[in-house]
N, C-alpha and C positions, 0 to 999 in steps of 0.2 A: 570634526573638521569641516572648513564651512570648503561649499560646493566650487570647486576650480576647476579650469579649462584645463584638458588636455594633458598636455605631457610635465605639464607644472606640475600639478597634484601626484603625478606617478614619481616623478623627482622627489618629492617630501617625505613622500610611501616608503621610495630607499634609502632616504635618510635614516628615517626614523628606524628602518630593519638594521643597516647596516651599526647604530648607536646601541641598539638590543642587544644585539650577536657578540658573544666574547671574541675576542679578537684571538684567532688563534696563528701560531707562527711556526710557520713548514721550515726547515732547513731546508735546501739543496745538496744531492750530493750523498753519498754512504754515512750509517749509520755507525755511531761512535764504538755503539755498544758489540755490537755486531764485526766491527774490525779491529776491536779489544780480544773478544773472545778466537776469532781467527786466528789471530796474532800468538794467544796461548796455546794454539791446537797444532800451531806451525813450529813453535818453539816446542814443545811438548812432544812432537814427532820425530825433533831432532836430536834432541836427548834420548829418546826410545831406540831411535837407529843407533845412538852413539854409541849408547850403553850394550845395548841388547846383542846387536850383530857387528858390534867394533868397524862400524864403517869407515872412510873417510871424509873429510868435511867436503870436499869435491863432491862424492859419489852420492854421500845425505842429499846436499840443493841440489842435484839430479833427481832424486827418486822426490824428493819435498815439489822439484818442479812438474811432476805431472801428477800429481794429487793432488795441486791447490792452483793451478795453471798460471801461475805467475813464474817469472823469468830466475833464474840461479842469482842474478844480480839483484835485486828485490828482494830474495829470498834473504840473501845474506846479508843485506841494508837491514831485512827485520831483524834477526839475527846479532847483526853488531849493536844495531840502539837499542835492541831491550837485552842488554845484556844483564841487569838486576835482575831481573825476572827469570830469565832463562838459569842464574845461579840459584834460587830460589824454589825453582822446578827439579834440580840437581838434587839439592839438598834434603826435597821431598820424598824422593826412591818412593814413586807410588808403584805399588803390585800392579800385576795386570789383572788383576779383577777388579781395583779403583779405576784403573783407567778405563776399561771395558765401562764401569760402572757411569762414569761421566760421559766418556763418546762410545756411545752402544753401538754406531753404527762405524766403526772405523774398524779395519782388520787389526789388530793387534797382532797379531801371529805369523809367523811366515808361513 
């Protein structure tokens, strides 16, 4: 590169880096994947409560509302839109040693 003034040649500098560098692309904002898996571990608790200790659906997004600190309203917004899913979790009667086995770190037990 021939010899330039200044803040000229630093401008070319970053050209030329900025053309190199793959261009990568951040979202904004929570992670899809991460409020997918959320999403099954909330429905997945509520079928646990339903089954397990004959809750009410009241009392479930009470007890769902201070384990995942989202509001009973929210809870049941998830709740009614994934209702595929939450049939599908039904359906699966995982034991409590599958479930332990996937979230090791959640009480399963009363």
């Amino acid at each position: 590169m021939a010899e330039l003034k200044g803040g000229f040649q630093l401008r070319l500098i970053q050209q030329e880096e900025e053309q190199a560098a793959p261009e990568i692309q951040r979202r904004k904002g929570r992670d899809a994947e991460l409020l997918e898996q959320q999403r099954e571990l909330i429905l997945t608790r509520f079928v646990y409560y339903g089954r397990k200790n004959r809750y009410t659906y009241d009392y479930i997004l009470s007890m769902l509302e201070k384990e995942f600190f989202l509001k009973a309203m929210t809870l049941g917004d998830i709740v009614q839109q994934n209702s595929q899913k939450l049939a599908d979790i039904r359906r699966e009667k995982l034991t409590l040693r599958q479930l332990k086995k996937k979230w090791g770190w959640i009480v399963w037990e009363p």
